[in-house]
LUMKOLNU-683394 format. One line per 4 residues: number of its first residue (from 1); their letters; for each residue x, y, z of C-alpha. Coordinates in pm, whole numbers. Layout:
NUM = a = X Y Z; ... .
END
This chain:
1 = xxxx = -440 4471 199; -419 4813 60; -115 4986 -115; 28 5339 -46 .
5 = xxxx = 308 5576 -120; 552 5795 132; 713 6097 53; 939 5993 -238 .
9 = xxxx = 662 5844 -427; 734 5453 -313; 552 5195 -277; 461 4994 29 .
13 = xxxx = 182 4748 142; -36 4759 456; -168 4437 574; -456 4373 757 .
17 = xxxx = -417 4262 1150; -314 3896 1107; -621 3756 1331; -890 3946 1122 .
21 = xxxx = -679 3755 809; -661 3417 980; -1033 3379 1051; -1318 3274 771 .
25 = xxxx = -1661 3203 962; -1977 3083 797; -2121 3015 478; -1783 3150 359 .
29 = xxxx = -1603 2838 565; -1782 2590 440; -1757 2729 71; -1344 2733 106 .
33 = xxxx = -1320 2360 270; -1554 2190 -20; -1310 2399 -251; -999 2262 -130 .
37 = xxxx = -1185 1898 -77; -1322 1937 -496; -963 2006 -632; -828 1677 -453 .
41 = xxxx = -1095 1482 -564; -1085 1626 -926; -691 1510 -902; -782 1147 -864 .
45 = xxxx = -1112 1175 -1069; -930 1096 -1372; -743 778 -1242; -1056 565 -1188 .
49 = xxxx = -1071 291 -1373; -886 4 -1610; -864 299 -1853; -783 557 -1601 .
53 = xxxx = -472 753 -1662; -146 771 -1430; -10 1067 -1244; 381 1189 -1319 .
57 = xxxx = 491 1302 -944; 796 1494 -866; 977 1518 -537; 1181 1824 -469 .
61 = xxxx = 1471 1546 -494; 1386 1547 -863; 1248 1170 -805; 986 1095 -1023 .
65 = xxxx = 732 804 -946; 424 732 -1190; 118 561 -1073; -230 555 -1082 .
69 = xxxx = -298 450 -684; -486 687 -506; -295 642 -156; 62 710 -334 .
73 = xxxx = -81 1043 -495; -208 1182 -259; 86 1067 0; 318 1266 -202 .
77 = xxxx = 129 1554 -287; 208 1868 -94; -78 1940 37; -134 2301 237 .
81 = xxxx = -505 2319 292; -626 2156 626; -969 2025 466; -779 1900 192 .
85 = xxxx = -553 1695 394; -855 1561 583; -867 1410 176; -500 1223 231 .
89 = xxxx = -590 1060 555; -959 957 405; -727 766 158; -476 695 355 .
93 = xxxx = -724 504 560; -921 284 305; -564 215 182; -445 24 563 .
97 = xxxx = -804 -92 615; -858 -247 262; -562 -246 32; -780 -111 -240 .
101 = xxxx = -1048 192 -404; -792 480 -262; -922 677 -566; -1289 549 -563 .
105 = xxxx = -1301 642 -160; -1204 989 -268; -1386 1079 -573; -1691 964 -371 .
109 = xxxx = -1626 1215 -68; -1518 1507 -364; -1902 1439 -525; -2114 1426 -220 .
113 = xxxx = -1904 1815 -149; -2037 1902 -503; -2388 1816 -427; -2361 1960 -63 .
117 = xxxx = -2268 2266 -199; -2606 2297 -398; -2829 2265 -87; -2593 2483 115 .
121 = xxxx = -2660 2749 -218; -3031 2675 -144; -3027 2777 195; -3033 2410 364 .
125 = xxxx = -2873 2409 664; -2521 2213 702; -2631 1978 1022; -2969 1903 786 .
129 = xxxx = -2756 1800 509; -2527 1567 740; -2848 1435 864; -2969 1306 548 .
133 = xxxx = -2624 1162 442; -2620 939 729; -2979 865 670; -2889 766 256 .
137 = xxxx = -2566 603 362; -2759 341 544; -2989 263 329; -2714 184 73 .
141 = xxxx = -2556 3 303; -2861 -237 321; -2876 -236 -31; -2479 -337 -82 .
145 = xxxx = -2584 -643 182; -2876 -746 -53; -2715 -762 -387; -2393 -916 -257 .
149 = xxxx = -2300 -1240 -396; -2091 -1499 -209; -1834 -1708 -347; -1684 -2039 -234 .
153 = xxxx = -1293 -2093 -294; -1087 -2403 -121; -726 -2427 -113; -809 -2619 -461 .
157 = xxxx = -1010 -2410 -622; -878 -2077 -621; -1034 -1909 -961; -1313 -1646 -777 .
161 = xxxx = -966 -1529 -593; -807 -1474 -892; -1079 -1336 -1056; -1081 -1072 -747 .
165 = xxxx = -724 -981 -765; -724 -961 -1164; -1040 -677 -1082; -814 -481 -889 .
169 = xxxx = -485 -502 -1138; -733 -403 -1399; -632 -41 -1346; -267 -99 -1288 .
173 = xxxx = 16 -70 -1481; 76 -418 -1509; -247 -509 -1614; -96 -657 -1955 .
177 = xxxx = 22 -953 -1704; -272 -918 -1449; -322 -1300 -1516; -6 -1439 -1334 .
181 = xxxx = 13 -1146 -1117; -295 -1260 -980; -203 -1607 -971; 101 -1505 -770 .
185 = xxxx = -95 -1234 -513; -367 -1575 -467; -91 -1781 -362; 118 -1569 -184 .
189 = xxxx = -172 -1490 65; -274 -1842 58; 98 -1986 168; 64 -1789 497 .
193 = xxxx = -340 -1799 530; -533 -1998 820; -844 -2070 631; -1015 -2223 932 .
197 = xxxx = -965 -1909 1122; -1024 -1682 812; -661 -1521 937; -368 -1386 693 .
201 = xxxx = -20 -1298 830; 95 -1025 573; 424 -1008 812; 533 -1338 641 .
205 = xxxx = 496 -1236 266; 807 -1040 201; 846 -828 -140; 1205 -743 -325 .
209 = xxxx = 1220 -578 -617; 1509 -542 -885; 1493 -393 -1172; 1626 -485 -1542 .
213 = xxxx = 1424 -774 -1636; 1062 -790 -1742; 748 -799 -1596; 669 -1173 -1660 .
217 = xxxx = 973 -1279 -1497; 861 -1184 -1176; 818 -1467 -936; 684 -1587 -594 .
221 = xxxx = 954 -1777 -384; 820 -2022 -119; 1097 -1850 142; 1266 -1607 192 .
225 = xxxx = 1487 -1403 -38; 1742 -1127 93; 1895 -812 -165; 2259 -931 -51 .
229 = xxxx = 2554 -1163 -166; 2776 -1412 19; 3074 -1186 160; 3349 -1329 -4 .
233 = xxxx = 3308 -1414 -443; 3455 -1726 -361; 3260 -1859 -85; 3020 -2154 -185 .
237 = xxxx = 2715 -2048 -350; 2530 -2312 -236; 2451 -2468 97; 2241 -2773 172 .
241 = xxxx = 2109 -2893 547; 2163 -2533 665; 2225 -2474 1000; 2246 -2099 1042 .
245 = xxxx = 2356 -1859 1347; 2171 -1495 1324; 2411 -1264 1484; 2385 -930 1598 .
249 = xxxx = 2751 -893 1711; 3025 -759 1461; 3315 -988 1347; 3553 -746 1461 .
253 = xxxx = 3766 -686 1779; 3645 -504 2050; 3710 -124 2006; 3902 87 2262 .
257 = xxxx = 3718 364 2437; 3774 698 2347; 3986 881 2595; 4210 569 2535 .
261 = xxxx = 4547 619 2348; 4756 295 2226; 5151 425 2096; 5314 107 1880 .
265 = xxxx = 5658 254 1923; 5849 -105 1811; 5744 -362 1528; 5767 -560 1809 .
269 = xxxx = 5450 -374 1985; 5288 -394 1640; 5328 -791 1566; 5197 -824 1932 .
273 = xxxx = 4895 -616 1876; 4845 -833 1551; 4829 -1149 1748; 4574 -1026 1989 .
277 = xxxx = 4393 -903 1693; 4396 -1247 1519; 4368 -1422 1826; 4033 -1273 1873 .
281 = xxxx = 3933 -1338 1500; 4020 -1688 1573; 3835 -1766 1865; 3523 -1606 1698 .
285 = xxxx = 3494 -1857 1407; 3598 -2074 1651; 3319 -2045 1847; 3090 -2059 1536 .
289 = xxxx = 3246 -2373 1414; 3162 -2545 1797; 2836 -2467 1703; 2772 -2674 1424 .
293 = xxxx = 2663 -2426 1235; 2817 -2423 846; 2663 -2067 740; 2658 -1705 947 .
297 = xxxx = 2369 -1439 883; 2511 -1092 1088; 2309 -767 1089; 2685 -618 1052 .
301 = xxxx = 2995 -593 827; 3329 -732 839; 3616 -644 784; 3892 -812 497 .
305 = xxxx = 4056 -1015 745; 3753 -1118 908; 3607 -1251 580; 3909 -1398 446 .
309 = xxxx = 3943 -1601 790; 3564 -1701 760; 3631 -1855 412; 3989 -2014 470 .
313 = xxxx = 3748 -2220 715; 3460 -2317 453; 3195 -2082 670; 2972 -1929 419 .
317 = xxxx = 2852 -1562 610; 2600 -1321 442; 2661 -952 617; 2463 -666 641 .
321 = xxxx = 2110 -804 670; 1848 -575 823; 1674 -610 1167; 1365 -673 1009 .
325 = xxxx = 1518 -975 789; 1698 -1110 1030; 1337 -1126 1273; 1200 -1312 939 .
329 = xxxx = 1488 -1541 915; 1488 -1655 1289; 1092 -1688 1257; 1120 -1858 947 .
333 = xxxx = 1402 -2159 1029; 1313 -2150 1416; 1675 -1963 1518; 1732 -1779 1795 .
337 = xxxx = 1927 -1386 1720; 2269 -1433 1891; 2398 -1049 2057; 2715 -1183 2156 .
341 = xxxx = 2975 -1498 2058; 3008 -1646 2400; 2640 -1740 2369; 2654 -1918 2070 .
345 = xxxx = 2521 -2288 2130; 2376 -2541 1889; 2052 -2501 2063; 1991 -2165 1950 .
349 = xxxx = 2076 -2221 1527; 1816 -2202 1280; 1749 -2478 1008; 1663 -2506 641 .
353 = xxxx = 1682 -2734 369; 1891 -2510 117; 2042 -2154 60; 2177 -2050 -294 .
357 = xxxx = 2285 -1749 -455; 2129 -1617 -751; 2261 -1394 -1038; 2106 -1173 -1265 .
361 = xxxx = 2174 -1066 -1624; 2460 -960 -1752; 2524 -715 -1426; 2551 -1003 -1275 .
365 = xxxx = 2335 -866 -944; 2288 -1135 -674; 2023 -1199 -420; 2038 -1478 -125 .
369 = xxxx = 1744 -1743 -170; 1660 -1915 138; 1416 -2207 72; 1268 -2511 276 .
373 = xxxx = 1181 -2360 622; 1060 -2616 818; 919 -2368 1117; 700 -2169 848 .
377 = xxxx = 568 -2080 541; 674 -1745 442; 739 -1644 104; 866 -1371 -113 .
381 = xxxx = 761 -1180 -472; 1088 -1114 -597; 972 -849 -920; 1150 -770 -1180 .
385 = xxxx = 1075 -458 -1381; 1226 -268 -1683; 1360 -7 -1465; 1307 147 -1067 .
389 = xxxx = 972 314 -1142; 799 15 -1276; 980 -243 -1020; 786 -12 -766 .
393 = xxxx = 445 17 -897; 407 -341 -908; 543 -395 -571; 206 -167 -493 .
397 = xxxx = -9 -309 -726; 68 -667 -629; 44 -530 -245; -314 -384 -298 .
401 = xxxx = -420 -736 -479; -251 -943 -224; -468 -728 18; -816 -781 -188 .
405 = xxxx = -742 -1166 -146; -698 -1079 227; -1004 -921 252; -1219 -1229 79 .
409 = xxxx = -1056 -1465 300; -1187 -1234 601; -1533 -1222 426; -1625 -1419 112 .
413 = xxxx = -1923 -1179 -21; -1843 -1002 -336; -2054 -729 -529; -1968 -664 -903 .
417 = xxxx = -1748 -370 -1063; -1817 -127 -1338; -2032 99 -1162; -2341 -159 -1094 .
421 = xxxx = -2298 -136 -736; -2310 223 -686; -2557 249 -982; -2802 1 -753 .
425 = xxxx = -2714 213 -444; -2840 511 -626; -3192 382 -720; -3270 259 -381 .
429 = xxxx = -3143 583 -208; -3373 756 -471; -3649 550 -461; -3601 601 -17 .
433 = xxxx = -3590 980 -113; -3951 942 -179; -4029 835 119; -3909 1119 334 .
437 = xxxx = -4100 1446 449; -3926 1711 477; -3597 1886 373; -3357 1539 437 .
441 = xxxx = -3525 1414 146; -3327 1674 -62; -3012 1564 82; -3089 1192 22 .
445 = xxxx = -3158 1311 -318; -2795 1455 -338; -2704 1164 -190; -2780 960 -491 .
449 = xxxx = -2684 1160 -764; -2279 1190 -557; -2325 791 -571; -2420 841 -1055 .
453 = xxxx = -2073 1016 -1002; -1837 662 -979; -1998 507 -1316; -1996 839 -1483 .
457 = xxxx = -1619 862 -1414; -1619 600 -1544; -1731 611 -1889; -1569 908 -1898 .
461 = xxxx = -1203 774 -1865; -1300 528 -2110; -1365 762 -2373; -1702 659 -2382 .
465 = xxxx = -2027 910 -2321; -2062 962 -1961; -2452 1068 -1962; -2576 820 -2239 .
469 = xxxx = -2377 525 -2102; -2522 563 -1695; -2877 641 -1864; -2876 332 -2022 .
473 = xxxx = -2721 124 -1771; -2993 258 -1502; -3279 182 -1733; -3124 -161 -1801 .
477 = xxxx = -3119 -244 -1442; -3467 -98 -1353; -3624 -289 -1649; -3412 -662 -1586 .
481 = xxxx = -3385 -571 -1186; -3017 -664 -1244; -2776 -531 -1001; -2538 -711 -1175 .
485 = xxxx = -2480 -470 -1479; -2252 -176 -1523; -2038 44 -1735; -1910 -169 -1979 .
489 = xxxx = -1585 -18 -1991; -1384 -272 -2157; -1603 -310 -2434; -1662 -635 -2416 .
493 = xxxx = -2021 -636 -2576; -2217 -715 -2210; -2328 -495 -1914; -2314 -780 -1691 .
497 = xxxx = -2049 -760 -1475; -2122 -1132 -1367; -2042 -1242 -1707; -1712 -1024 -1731 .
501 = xxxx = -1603 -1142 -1415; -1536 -819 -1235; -1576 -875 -890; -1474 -646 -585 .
505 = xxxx = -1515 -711 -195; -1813 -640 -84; -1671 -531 279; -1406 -249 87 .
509 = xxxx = -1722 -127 -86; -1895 -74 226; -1585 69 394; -1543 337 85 .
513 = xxxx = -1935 453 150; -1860 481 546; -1551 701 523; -1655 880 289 .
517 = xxxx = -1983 984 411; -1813 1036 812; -1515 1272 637; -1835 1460 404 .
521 = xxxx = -2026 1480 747; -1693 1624 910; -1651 1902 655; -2014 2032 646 .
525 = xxxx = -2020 2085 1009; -1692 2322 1024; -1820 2676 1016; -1506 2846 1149 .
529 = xxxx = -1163 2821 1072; -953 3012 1312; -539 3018 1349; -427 2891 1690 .
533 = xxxx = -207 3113 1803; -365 3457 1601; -690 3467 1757; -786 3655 2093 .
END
């Protein structure tokens, strides 16, 4: 880009042909991606942690969300750089394989970049430094396998769950009530768990949220609970022996197309039109009441005559419930969805023991409880929340511990928090390092000093000192040959993570090391960067 002048003493600006500005090749490539990758990382470096701080985002709404979970940062970040958004799906990834370390997974993948950036300043060759990444990635791998611990839980005894799920609310906003959040996440996930064939259906765990109470008044619901009211304020609140029909049809009269035109010239006209009108109206809750059913759950609206019909003949309705409730419902009390009246049949009704109406505060707000579905066992967190913002960070924070549970179901092995894991993964990388001729052994090296980065985080976010505190948990575990001890970062007097009780899943710890290391490997081998479209 240079800048000139034309006759009159103006300025203008020359650009450079847009292909020679589109293309970076080389060393210079790799430099800009690890660049772009760093400054993501360094965004979530900061939220690792049960002292880790939470991020204020902004839509260009104005809608502000605060949180602290690596997937929901970087999901609404704007991201522009290609590399960096390689970052976003890295999380986004762990996030809808795991449920949990979004942040870890990425401040992992921003310190390997670091450290590949040395050796590419010491003239190691990109492919060499992939090489010994893969290399170092296995062997903590092996090392994960060796120092996890497995824990036995029944239906009974559910406390190394809990203790799993209270790990992960540790860093969450809600960690002041991390106790019976847990609780509820353990039981939740155990309501609709097959045990026998280590399988969890998170289709039947529904979440609602409404805000305006606190956080210790939210609740788990064994069924199903819909954001709606009964149509009409005086319909019955309460109905017992349910026998519901899901519709998909309006409670309205047919509509006439739209090249058709309908003149009511004579009141006459009019009161006939009326009677066709009600006639229809008629024959619909008529054909409800045949039935048997005594309550009607339609995915549309009515209208005022409609609903004053449906309670002049004691049929409670609920309107305006979503597709995706309504599938629920029907899976939940064994209905079938109706699309039209004339196939209504007693057959196809769904059944549960009760369905009430709830109120809250002094709003009065109301939400539809459905309870005692004899077809299944789906269940709902209904949170409350002091306003919109917190209501939805605990709907994430409950989803990401509801999602740890999953995974120990799937796998019972556990390895321990605070660092100790990565800290062991480090000194057997290292001491592999030695074993290696060559230049990989550099990049094993690197390897292990990306993996100091997690506990030095850290200590860092706890205020504490980030250098002293890994030194002397390193020499701690090389003197004891404890695997079990970490950063301390609650300061509760003991390194042992054991003791604390800070336990994470051993298969999302070995998940965060293999997506990190494939996106590192992914980002070291891109040497050009060209602009489709530019180039010729």
């Amino acid at each position: 880009m240079s800048m000139v002048y034309d006759e009159y003493g103006r300025p203008f600006i020359i650009l450079k042909e847009q292909q020679a500005k589109a293309r970076v090749k080389g060393l210079e490539a790799q430099k800009s991606n690890i660049l772009a990758a760093k400054s993501v990382s360094s965004v979530l470096r900061t939220s690792l942690g049960p002292k880790g701080m939470d991020k204020m985002l902004v839509d260009p709404d104005g809608d502000v969300t605060i949180t602290n979970d690596g997937a929901t940062i970087l999901e609404r970040m704007e991201v522009q750089h290609q590399v960096a958004k390689l970052l976003v799906e890295l999380s986004q990834s762990q996030d809808n394989e795991i449920g949990d370390g979004t942040t870890g997974v990425v401040v992992l993948a921003g310190a390997l970049l670091a450290q590949a950036e040395k050796l590419l300043d010491r003239g190691i060759h990109p492919v060499r430094v992939a090489e010994g990444y893969e290399a170092a990635c296995k062997v903590a791998l092996d090392t994960l396998s060796q120092i996890g611990d497995t824990v036995e839980f029944t239906k009974d005894n559910t406390e190394p769950l809990v203790t799993t799920a209270e790990t992960t609310l540790n860093s969450k906003i809600i960690n002041v009530n991390r106790r019976k959040m847990a609780e509820i996440a353990v039981n939740a996930v155990l309501s609709v768990a097959d045990l026998e064939r280590k399988d969890v259906n998170f289709d039947m765990i529904k979440m609602e949220g409404k805000p305006g109470g606190r956080l210790e008044d939210t609740e788990l619901v064994q069924g199903i609970v819909l954001d709606k009211e009964m149509s009409h304020p005086q319909m019955a609140k309460t109905v017992k022996d349910v026998k519901c029909a899901l519709l998909t049809c309006p409670f309205e009269p047919p509509k006439p197309k739209t090249k058709h035109k309908l003149d009511i010239t004579s009141k006459d006209a009019y009161d006939k039109l009326y009677e066709h009108e009600q006639a229809y109206f008629t024959k619909m809750i008529q054909q409800v009441k045949d039935s048997g059913a005594n309550l009607v759950i339609c995915q549309w609206g009515f209208d005022d005559e409609a609903n004053h019909l449906l309670l002049q003949n004691k049929l409670p309705a609920i309107r305006w419930v979503g597709g995706v409730e309504l599938e629920l419902i029907a899976l939940a009390t064994g209905a079938r969805i109706i699309p039209r009246f004339s196939e209504l049949s007693a057959d196809k009704l769904g059944t549960c023991g009760q369905v009430r109406e709830i109120a809250f505060g002094t709003t009065k707000e109301k939400m539809v409880v459905i309870e005692d579905c004899k077809n299944s066992s789906a269940v709902t967190c209904v949170v409350r929340g002091g306003n919109k913002m917190i209501v939805d960070e605990a709907k994430r924070s409950l989803h990401d511990a509801m999602c740890v549970v999953r995974n120990l179901v799937k796998d019972n092995r556990v390895v321990y928090g605070g660092g100790s894991a990565e800290i062991a993964c480090s000194m057997a990388v290292s001491k592999h390092a030695d074993s290696v001729m060559g230049t990989d052994q550099y990049a094993i090296r690197a390897f292990a000093d990306a993996l100091d980065d997690i506990p030095l985080a850290l200590a860092e976010n706890c205020g504490l000192s980030p250098i002293e505190e890994l030194a002397n948990v390193k020499s701690k575990q090389l003197a004891e040959n404890n695997p079990f001890l970490g950063v301390d970062c609650n300061q509760s007097g003991t390194n042992n993570m054991k003791d604390q009780g800070v336990f994470e899943t051993l298969i999302g710890k070995q998940q965060q090391l293999l997506l990190a290391t494939q996106v590192v490997k992914m980002v070291l081998k891109i040497d050009d960067v060209i602009s489709m479209g530019n180039y010729q």
